[in-house]
C-alpha positions as CSV (number, residue, x, y, z in Angstrom):
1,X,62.4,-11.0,12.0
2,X,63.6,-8.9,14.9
3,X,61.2,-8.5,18.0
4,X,61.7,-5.6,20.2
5,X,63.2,-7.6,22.6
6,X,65.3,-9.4,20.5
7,X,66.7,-6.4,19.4
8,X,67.0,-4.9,22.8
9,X,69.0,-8.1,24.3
10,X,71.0,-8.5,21.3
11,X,72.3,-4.7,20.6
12,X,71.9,-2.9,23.7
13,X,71.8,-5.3,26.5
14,X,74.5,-7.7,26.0
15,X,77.3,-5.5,27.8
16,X,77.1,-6.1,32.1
17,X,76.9,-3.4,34.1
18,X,79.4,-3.8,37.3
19,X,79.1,0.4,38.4
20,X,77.9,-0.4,42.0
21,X,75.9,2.9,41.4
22,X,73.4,1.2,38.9
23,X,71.8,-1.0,41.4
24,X,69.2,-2.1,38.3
25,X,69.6,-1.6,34.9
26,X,67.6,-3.4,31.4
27,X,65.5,-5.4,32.2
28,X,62.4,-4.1,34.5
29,X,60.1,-1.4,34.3
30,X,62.5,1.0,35.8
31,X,66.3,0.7,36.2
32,X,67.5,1.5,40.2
33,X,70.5,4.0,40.6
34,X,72.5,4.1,44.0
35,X,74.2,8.3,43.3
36,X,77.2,8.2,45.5
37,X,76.2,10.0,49.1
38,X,76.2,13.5,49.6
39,X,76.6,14.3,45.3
40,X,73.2,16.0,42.9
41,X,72.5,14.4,40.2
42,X,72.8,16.2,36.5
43,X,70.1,15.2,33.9
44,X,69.7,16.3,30.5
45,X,67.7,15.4,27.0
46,X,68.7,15.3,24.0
47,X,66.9,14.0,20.3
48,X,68.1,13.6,17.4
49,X,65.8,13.3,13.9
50,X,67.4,12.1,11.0
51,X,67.2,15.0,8.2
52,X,67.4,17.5,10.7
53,X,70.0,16.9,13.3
54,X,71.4,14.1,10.7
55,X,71.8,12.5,7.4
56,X,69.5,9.7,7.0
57,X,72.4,7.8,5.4
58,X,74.8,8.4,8.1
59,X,77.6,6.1,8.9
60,X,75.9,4.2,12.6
61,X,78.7,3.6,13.7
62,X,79.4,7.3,14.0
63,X,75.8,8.4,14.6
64,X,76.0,6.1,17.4
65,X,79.0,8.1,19.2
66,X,77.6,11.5,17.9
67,X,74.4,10.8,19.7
68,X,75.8,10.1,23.2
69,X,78.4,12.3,22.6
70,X,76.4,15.3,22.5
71,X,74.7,14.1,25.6
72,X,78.3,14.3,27.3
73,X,78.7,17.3,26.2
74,X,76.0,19.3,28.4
75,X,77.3,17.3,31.7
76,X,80.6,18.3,30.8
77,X,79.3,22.0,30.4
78,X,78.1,21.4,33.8
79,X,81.1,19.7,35.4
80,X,79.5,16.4,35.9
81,X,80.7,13.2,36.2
82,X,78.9,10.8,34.0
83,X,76.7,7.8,35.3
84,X,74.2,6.7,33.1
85,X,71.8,7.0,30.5
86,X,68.4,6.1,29.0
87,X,67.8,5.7,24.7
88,X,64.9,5.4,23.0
89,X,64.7,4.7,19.3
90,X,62.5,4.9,16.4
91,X,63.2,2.8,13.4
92,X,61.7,2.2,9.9
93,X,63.1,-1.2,10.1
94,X,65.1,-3.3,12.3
95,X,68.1,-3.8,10.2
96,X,71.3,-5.7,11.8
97,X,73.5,-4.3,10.2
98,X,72.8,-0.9,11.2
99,X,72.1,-1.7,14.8
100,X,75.5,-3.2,15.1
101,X,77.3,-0.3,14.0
102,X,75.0,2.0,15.9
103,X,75.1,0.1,19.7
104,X,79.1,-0.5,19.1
105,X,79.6,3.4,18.3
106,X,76.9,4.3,21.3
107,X,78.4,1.5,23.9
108,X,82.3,2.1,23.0
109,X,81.9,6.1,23.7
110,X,79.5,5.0,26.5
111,X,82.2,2.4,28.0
112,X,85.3,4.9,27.4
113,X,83.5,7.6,29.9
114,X,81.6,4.9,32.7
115,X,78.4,5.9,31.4
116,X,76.0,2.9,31.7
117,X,72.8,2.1,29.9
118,X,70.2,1.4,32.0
119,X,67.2,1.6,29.9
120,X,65.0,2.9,26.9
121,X,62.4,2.1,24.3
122,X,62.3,0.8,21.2
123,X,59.4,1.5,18.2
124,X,59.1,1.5,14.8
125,X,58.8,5.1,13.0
126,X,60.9,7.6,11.5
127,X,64.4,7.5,12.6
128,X,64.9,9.2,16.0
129,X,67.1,8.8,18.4
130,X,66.3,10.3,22.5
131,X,68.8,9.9,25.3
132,X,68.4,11.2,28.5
133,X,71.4,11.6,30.6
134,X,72.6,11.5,34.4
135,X,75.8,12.1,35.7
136,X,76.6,13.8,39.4
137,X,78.4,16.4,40.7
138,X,79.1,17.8,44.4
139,X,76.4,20.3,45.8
140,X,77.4,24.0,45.1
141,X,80.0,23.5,42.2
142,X,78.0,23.1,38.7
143,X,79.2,25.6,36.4
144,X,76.1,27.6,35.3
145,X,74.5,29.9,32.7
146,X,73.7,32.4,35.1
147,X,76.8,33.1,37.2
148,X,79.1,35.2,34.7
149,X,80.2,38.0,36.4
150,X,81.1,41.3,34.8
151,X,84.7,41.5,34.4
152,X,85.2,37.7,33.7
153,X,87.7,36.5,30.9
154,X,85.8,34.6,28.2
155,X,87.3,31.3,27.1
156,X,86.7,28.1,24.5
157,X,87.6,24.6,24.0
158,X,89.6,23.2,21.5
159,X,88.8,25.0,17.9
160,X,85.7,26.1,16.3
161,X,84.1,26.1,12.8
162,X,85.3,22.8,10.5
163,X,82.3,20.7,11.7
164,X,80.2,23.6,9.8
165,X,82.7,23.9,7.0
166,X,82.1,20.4,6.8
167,X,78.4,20.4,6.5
168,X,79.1,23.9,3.6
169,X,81.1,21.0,1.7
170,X,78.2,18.6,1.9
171,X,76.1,21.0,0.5
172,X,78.5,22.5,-2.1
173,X,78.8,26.0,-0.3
174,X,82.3,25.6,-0.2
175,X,84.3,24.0,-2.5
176,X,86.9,21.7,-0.7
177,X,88.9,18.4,-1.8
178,X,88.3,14.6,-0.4
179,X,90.9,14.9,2.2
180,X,90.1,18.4,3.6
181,X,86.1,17.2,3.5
182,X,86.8,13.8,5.2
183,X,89.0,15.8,8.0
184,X,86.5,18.1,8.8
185,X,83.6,15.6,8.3
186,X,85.5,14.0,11.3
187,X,84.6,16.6,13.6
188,X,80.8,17.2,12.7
189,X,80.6,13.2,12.7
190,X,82.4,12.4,15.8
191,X,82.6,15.6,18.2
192,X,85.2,15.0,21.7
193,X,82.7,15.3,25.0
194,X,85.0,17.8,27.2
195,X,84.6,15.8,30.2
196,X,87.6,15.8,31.9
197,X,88.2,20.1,31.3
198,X,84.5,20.7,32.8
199,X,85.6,18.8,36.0
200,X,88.6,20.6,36.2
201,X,87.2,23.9,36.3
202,X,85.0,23.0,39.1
203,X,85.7,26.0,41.5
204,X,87.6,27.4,38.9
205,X,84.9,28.8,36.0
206,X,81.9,30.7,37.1
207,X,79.7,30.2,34.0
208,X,79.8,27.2,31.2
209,X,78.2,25.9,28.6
210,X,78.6,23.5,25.5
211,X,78.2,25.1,21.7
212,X,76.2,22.6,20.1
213,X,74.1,25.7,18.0
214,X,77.2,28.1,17.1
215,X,79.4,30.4,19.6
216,X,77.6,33.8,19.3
217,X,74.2,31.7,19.9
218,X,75.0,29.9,23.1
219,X,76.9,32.5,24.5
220,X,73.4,34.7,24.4
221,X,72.2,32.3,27.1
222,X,75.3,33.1,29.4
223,X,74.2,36.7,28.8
224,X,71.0,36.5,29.2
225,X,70.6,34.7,32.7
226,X,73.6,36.4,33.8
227,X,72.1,39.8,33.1
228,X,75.4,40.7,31.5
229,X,77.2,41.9,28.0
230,X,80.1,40.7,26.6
231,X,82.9,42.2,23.8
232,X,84.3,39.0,21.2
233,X,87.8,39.3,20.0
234,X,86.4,38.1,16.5
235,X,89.5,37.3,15.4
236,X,91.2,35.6,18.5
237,X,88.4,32.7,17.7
238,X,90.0,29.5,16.8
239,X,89.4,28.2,13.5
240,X,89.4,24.1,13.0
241,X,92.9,23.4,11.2
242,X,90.9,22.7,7.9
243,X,88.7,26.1,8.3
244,X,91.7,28.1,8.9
245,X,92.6,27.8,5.4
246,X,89.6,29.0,4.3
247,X,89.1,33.3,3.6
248,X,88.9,35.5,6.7
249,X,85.0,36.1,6.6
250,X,84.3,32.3,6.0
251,X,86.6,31.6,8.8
252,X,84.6,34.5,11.2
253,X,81.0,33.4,10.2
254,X,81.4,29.7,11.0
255,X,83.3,29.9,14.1
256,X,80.9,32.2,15.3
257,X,77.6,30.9,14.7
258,X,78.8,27.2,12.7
259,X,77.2,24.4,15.3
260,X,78.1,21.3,16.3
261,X,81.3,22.3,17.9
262,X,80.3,20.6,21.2
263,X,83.2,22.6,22.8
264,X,82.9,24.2,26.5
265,X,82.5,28.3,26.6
266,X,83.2,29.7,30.0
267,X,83.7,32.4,31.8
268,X,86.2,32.7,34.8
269,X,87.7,35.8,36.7
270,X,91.1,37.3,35.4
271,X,92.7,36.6,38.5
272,X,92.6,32.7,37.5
273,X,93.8,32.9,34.2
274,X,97.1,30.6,35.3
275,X,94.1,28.0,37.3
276,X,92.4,27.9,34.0
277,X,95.5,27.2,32.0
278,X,96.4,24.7,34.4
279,X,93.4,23.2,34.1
280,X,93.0,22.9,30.7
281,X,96.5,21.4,30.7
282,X,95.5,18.6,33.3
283,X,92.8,17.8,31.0
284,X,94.7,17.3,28.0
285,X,92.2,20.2,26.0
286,X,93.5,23.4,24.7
287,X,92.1,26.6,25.6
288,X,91.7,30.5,24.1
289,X,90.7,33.3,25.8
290,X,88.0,35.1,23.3
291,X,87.0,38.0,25.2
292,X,85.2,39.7,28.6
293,X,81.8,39.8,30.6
294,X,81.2,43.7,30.2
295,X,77.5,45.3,32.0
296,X,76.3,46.9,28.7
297,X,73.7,44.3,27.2
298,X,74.5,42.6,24.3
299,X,77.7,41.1,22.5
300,X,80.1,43.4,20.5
301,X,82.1,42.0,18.2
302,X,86.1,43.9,17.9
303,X,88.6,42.6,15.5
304,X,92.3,42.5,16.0
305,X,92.8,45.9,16.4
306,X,89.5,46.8,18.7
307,X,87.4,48.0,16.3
308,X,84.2,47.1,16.0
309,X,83.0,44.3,13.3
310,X,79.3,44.9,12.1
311,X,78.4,41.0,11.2
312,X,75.1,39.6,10.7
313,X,74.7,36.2,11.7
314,X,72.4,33.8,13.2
315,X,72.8,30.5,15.2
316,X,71.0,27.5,14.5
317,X,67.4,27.1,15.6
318,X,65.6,24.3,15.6
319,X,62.0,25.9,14.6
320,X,63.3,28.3,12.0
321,X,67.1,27.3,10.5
322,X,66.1,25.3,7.3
């Protein structure tokens, strides 16, 4: 039988750690970092409970990159760099073969982006996964919630939607065949970190964040620190390549408010359009421009022609989305 420790040194610990900024990592009470001189350091928190944020049966070897993944996401959405992180883990049971395929999909994303692990906890109870996050970024250029500015362009990452079309399929919402489900399922399964586009458009965007709970959702926040509005080409959204074959209002509910996207939003004045472009180029990441920071509260949805589209939709919330 597995002890803690065991299982630490033989799943989590067994990769060396050569970044000269981890001057400690597993192995003591608290691991030592060394940030590089004159940079702030970007933390966040994420968990994870299996039935809720994921299937209890899921593939480990993709839970493992989801849950880091997501992590990556909000210091992308801040244009950090990654440097480390901490897990802790509840289990029912230490099985092997599960914690083989969970480290290797954790450490490979981990490994792929410099992002260490430098420490955690183990226990045994209902299947949770925690990770808190560092990464670092130069004083004076995070990309925040609350610094859209009325006339900014709105913009978005990649494509929205197929990771929720996915999960409609699981549940039989939708009906959709093996290969459309498996090529959606990728994208709620094993969502890109935008990493290298949120350190490009440092100096660039004023306001960013990652839509982990659906677009219409997340964008609230911009609005609401920012003290702004904002007007959504509904339409202009776009769909995943598997959701875009799906019917126009199926298409326009699950971009909007779908989840687990875990692509940047971001605002950035009209006068940068070309920087932006540019910038999303450099990073190898598409980019759409959705719509504009307006000063009238609230978010207006317009389809193709400007008209307005009355829509009533939630985003996902933890305390109240069943």
């Amino acid at each position: 039988m597995l002890t803690e420790f065991d299982l630490i040194k033989r799943y989590f610990a067994q990769h060396s750690v050569t970044d000269p900024r981890i001057a400690l990592g597993i192995g003591d009470d608290c691991a030592l970092l060394n940030p590089t001189p004159g940079m702030q350091l970007a933390i966040s928190s994420d968990m994870l409970v299996a039935g809720r944020h994921f299937f209890a049966d899921a593939d480990p070897v993709l839970l493992g990159h989801k849950c880091l993944a997501v992590n990556l996401s909000d210091l992308a959405a801040m244009g950090a760099t990654p440097l480390a992180f901490t897990l802790a883990l509840a289990l029912p049971e230490a099985n092997p073969a599960w914690l083989q395929g969970f480290s290797g999909g954790l450490l490979t994303l981990a490994d792929r982006h410099g992002c260490s692990l430098i420490g955690g906890d183990t226990t045994k109870g209902p299947l949770t996964i925690s990770i808190t996050i560092f990464g670092e970024l130069p004083p004076g250029t995070a990309l925040r919630r609350d610094a859209a500015l009325v006339g900014d362009d709105i913009w978005v990452s990649g494509t929205l939607g197929d990771a929720r079309l996915a999960l409609a399929g699981y549940r039989d919402e939708v009906a959709l065949d093996a290969a459309a489900h498996g090529q959606a399922a990728l994208r709620m399964h094993q969502p890109t970190p935008r990493i290298a586009l949120g350190l490009a458009l440092r100096g660039i965007a004023h306001a960013a964040l990652d839509i982990s709970d659906g677009l219409s959702g997340d964008l609230g926040h911009i609005l609401e620190r920012s003290g702004v509005g904002a007007s959504l080409l509904l339409d202009a959204l776009p769909a995943g390549p598997v959701l875009q074959r799906q019917t126009q209002d199926l298409r326009r509910r699950f971009t909007l408010a779908g989840g687990d996207d875990y692509e940047l939003c971001f605002t950035a004045p009209v006068a940068r359009r070309d920087a932006v472009l540019a910038a999303a180029a450099t990073a190898g990441t598409p980019v759409t421009r959705i719509g504009r920071i307006e000063a009238a509260p609230g978010l207006r949805l317009l389809d193709a022609q400007g008209q307005a589209v009355a829509l009533t939709i939630s985003s996902f919330d933890h305390f109240s989305t069943p």
